[in-house]
Phi, psi and omega in degrees: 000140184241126173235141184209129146307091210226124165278146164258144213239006178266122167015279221267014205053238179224071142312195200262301187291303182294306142013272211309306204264029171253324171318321190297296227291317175289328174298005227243314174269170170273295219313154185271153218205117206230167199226152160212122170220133152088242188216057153236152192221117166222145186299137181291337175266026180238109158323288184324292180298335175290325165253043153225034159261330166060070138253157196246130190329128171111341193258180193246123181264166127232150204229117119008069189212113196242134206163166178285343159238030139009272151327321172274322199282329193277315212293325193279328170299310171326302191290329180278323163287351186275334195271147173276076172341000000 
């Protein structure tokens, strides 16, 4: 199991369209992939849950991901929270 803090750096926060395309990215993996802010924990492969954390540029997740690509899954999240839209 891997847990990484990641700030997100996208425009728009977690809007419908940034939603969508972080969920393509997490669904991408086997490994289970869970989003934690405050104190909620939501599958990273659920639309719904991801928008219902309302999170916003500048602030900080951390994301969950236990599995056989495991590794490879924080790296592309990572790489995907990281970009300016």
């Amino acid at each position: 199991m891997i847990k990484k803090s990641i700030k997100v750096k996208l425009a728009s926060g977690f809007e419908a369209r940034p939603v969508a395309l972080f969920v393509q990215v997490a669904s991408k993996f086997e490994s289970s992939i869970y989003v934690e802010m405050e104190e909620k924990k939501v599958n990273a492969k659920s639309i719904m849950g991801m928008m219902s954390l309302g999170v916003l540029e500048g602030e900080e997740i951390t994301v969950v991901a236990e599995g056989t690509d495991e590794e490879e899954a924080i790296k592309e999240i990572e790489e995907y929270l990281s970009e300016s839209e």
